[in-house]
C-alpha positions in Angstrom: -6.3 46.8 39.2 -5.0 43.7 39.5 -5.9 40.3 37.7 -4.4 37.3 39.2 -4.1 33.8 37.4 -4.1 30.6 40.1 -2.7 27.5 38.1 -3.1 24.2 40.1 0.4 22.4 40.1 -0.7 19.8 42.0 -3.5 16.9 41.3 -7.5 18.1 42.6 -7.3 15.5 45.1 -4.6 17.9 46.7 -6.2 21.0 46.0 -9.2 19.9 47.6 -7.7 19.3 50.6 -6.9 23.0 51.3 -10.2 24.7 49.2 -11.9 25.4 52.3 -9.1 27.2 53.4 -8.4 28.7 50.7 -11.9 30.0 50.6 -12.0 31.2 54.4 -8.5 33.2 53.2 -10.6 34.8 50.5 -13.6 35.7 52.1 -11.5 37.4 54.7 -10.2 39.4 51.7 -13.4 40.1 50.4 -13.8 41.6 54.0 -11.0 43.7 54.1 -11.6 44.7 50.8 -8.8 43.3 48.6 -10.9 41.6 46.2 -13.6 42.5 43.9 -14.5 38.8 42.4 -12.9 35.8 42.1 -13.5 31.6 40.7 -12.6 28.6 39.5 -11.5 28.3 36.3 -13.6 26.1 33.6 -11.9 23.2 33.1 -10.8 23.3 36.9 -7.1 24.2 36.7 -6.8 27.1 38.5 -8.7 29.9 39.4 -9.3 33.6 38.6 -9.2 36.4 41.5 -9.8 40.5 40.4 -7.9 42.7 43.3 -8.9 46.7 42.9 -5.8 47.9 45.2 -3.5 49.6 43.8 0.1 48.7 45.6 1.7 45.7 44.0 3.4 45.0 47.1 0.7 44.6 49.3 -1.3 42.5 47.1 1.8 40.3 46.3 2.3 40.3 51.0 -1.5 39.1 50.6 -1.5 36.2 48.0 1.6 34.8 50.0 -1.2 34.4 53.0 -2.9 32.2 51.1 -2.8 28.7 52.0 -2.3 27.3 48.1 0.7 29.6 47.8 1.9 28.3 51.4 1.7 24.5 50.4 3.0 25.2 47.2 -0.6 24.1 45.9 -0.8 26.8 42.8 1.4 29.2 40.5 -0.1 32.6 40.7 0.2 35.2 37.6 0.4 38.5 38.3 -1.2 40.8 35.7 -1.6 44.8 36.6 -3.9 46.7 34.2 -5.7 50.2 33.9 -9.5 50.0 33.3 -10.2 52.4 30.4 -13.7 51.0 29.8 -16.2 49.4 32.0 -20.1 49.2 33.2 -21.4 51.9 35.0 -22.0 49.3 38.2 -18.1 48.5 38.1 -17.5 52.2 39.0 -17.6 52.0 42.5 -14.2 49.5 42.1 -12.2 51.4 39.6 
């Protein structure tokens, strides 16, 4: 699995300007199944997105679709880990 930090590098006035593309680009992941959750961040710098494939090459071909890595909106933070432990209703995405 993959866990992928979104870091705004560019003031919410900009960001704004591309969340609802941003949002159509994940839904149409959520569709294909690249994603399992994802959201802002609290405060709002960035975002959180939880990817269960398991090619790091395909998911990194994916994030460069979206439209805040296209306009250089947000830094995104790869991190690849192993679930050892989880709730019996997360087994369908390990």
């Amino acid at each position: 699995m993959f866990l992928i930090l979104v870091q705004y590098k560019k003031p919410l006035d900009i960001v704004d300007q591309f969340l609802t593309e941003h949002r159509k680009y994940l839904a149409e992941g959520y569709k294909k199944e690249y994603f399992v959750v994802s959201g802002t961040r609290t405060p709002r710098v960035g975002g959180i997105i939880l990817s269960h494939l398991k090619d790091r090459q395909q998911l990194d071909d994916i994030i460069k679709q979206d439209p805040f890595f296209i306009h250089d909106i947000a830094d995104f933070e790869i991190i690849e880990f192993n679930p050892a432990l989880y709730h019996e209703n997360f087994a369908t995405f390990i």
